[in-house]
N, C-alpha and C positions, 0 to 999 in steps of 0.2 A: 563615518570616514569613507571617502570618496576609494575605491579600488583602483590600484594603483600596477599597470603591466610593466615590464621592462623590455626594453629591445635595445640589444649590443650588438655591434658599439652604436650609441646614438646621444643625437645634440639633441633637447628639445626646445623650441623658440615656441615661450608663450604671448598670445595676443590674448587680448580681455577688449570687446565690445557691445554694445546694448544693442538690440533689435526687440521692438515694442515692448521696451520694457523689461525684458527676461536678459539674465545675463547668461552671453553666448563663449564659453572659451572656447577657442580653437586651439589644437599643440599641432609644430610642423615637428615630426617627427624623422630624424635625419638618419636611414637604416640602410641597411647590405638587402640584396633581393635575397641571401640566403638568409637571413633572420625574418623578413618577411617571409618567406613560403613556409620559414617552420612555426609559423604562428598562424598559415591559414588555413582553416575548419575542408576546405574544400566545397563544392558544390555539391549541394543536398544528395542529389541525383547519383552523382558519382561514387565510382568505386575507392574506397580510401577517405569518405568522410568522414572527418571527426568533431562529432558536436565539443568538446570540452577545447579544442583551441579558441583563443580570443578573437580572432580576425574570421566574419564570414558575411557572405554576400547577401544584401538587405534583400528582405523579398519581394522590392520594387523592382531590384533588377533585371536588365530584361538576362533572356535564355544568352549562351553562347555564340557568337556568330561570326568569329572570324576564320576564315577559310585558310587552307595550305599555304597560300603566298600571305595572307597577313602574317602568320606566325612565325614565317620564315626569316619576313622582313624585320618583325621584331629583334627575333635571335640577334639577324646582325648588325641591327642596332648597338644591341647590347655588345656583344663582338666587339666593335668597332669604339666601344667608348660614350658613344653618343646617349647626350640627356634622354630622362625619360621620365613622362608627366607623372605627377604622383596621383597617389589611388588617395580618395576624397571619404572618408566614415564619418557614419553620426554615429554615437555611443550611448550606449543604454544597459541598466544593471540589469542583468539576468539572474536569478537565483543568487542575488550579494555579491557577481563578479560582474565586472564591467565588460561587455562585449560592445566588440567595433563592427560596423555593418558597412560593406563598401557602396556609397552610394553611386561614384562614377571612379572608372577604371575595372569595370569586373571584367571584362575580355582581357586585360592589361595582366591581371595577377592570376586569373585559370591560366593564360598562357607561361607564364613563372612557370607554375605548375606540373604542365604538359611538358616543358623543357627540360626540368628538373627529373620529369620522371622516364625522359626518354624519348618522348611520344612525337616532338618535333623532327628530328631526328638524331644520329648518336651520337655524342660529344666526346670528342678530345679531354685527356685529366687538366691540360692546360686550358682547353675554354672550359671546362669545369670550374675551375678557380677563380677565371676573372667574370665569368658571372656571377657567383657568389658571391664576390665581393664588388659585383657593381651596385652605385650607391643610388637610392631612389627613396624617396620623401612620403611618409604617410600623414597625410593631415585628418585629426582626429577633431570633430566638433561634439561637445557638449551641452546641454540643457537644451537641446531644442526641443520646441513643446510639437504636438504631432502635425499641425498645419505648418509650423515652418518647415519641417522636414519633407512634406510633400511637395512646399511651394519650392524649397532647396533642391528637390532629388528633379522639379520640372527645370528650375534656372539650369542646373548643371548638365542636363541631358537634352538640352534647345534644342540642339541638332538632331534629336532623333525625336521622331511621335513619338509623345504617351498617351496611350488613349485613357479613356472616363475608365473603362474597367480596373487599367494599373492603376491608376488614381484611389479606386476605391480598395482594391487590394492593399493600397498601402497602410489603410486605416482599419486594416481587419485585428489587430487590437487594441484598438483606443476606441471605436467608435462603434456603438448597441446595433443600429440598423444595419450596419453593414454585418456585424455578424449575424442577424438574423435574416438578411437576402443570402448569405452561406449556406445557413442551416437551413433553409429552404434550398437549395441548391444539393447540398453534401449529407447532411444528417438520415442516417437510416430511419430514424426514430421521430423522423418532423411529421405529422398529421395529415401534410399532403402527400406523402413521397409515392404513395403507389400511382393515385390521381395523377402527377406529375410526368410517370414514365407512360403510363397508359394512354396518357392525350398527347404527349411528346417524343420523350427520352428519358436516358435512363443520366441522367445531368449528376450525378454521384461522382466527384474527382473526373470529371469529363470540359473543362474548360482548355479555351487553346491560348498560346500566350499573351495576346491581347487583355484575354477577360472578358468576351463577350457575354458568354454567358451571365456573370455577375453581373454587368451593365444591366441588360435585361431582367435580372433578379431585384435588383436596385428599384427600377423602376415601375414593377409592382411589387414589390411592400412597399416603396415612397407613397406611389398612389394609393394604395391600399390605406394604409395611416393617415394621410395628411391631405387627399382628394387629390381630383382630376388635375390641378396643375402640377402634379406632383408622378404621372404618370413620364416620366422623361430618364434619357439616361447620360443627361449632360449632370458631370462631378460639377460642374458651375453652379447650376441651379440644385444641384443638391447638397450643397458646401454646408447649410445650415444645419439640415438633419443631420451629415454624417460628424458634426463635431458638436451636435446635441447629445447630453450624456442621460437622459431622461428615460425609465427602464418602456420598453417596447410591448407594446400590446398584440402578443402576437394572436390571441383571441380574436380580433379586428381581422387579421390579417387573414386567417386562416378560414374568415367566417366569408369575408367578401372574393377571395380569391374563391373560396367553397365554389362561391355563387358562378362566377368567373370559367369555373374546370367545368362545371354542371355544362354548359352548355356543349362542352365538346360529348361530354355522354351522349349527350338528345343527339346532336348530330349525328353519332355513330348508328342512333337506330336509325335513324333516315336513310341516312349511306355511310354506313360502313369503311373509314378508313385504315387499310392494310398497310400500305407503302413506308416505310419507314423514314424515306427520303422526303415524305410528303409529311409526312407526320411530325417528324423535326422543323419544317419549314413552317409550322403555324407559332412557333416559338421564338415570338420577335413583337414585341410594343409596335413598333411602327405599323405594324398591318392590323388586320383583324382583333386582335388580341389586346392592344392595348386599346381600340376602340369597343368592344363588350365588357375590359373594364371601366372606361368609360359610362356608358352607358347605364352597367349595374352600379354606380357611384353616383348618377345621378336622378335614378329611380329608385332608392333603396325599399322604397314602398309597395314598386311595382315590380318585384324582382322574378315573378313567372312570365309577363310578358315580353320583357327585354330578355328571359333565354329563349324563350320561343320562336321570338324573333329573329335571334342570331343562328342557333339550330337551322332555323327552315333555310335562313341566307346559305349555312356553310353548306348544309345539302344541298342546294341546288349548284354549289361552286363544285363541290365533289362532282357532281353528275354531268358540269359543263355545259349547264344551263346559260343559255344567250345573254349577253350584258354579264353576268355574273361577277367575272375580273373587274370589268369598267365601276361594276359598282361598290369597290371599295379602293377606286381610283382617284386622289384629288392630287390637281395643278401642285405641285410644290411639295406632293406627298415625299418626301426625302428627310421633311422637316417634322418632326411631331411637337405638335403644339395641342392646346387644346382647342383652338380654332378648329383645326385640322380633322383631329379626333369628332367635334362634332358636326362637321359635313359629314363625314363616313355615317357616319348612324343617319344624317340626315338620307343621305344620297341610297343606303340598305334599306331602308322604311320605304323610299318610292320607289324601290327597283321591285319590292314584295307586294306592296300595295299598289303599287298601278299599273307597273312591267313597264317600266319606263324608266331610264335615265336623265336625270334633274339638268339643264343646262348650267354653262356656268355662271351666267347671270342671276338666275335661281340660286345655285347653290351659296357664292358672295354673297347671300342674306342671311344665311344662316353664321351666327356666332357665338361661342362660348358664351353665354349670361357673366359671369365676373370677370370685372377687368383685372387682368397681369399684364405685366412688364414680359412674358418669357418670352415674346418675338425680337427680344434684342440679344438672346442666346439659346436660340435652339439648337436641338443636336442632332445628329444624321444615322438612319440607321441604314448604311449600304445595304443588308440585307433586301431590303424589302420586295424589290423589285424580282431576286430573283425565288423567294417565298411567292409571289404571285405567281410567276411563271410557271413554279412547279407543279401545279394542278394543271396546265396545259396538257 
């Protein structure tokens, strides 16, 4: 039997529609903002939250972000009588009770919130009243399986970026790889973690709200598991794995990244890097890193020479040796493809081997061996540019 909330006083207007198949209800559920705020969990973060309320903000959500004059202007909205959009949940049974997750309107009901509790400013017992009895609409959808929720939480929030990271974040319980780029990221107990802080950071509950970090985690164990096309951190190109339910090898994973971390060891005996600032910056696919994995993915046979290789390259980059930068520099480097990836190894191999920089005529000969489709969606790692810099 479906769990069943109530909110008084309220109309509910049900619609019943198919999308691929799966049936979707939606209920417009007709409420008081004061029966909404008494039913919502509040934000995680926040002082006064309560996991056992029914109503709480998905963890697609972005952070809080409206400023003093937005809240204000809400108020007197509200004040004033004026419509007010309704707040949009998917539902889903937690432990046998059905909980609502606001997929769009959470700046809309934290601000509720903030009114209710004072924090906008202090209210009259008369605007007390007719706020609480101003009336605003919950629409609650059901059965959505987890890709329509993600593709629903992108329809509904157009107007704002989500990046690959929230994307993936949304699928941190429905989908095996994405919780095992976490548990590389988060787990004390995961088999790289010390390797991870030692060559990087200390990446444990350290993400900032985009998700970059996970983007990046994504896109080695993708690669890791499934090869070099698979080194990316477009949620496009990785749509298939992360709604593959197929249990994860993280054996693989831990064997090839192994291979991957080793080389920042070697480099440290070379040159020794300190800088913390520097250190975090080799923590991005797009640069060096996702071309060494690269590389150890596509030598799995000859895996002491592709670290030795990459060792001597970073040392000499530490030390600011000439060409150094240029040589893990390609035209359209923004983009990670695998193309991409294998000029850099190409263009490292002749910067060590002959002290020279490959032209770019030269280097357009160089390409990936298997053909993909992935240059009709590659993805952009802003970082990179300024990860280069940093060793200046």
């Amino acid at each position: 039997m479906e769990a069943k909330i109530e909110l008084e006083p309220s109309v509910v207007l049900t619609s019943i529609f198919h999308i691929m198949s799966v049936n979707i209800r939606t209920e417009n559920i007709q409420t008081t903002m004061c029966a909404l705020n008494g039913d919502f969990s509040g934000r995680r973060d926040d002082p006064g939250y309560d996991e056992s309320k029914p109503i709480h903000i998905h963890r697609r959500n972005r952070a809080y972000v409206w400023n003093k004059d937005m809240q204000h202007n809400f108020l007197d909205s509200i004040l004033k009588g004026y419509y007010v959009p309704p707040i949009i949940c998917s539902s889903r049974i937690v432990n046998g009770v059905e909980r609502r997750e606001v997929m769009e309107g959470g700046n809309r009901i934290t601000t509720i919130r903030r009114i209710f509790n004072g924090d906008v400013r202090e209210l009259t017992p008369d605007e007390i009243r007719t706020i609480e009895s101003h009336p605003i609409t919950l629409v609650v959808m059901r059965n959505l399986t987890g890709q329509q929720t993600r593709e629903m939480f992108r329809r509904l929030n157009k107007s704002v970026k989500v990046s690959d990271g929230q994307l993936y974040s949304m699928s941190e319980e429905d989908s095996p790889i994405v919780r095992e780029a976490l548990a590389l990221l988060n787990d004390d107990d995961y088999p790289l973690r010390t390797r991870i802080t030692d060559c990087f950071f200390d990446t444990r509950d350290n993400d900032n709200d985009g998700k970059s970090n996970l983007e990046n985690a994504m896109a080695l164990v993708s690669g890791a598991l499934h090869g070099p096309e698979f080194i990316t951190k477009s949620f496009t190109r990785q749509e298939e794995h992360v709604e593959n339910q197929a249990t994860i090898n993280r054996n693989r994973i831990v064997t090839i990244l192994g291979h991957v971390l080793d080389v920042f060891r070697m480099a440290d005996e070379i040159a020794p890097l300190t800088d913390k600032r520097k250190m975090k910056s080799q923590w991005t696919v797009g640069n060096f890193l996702g071309a060494i994995l690269y590389d150890v993915l596509m030598n799995l046979s000859a895996i002491r020479p592709i670290q030795t290789k990459w060792a001597s390259y970073l040392g000499k980059l530490r030390n600011n040796d000439e060409y150094a930068k240029e040589a893990v520099t390609v035209s359209g480097a923004q983009n990670i493809s695998t193309d991409k990836l294998c000029r850099i190894s190409a263009k490292v191999q002749t910067y060590l081997t002959e002290n020279r920089i490959l032209s770019r005529e030269e280097l357009n000969a160089f390409k990936h061996p298997v053909p993909t489709d992935e240059d009709e969606d590659e993805d952009t790692d802003d970082s990179e540019s300024d990860a280069l810099l940093s060793f200046a």
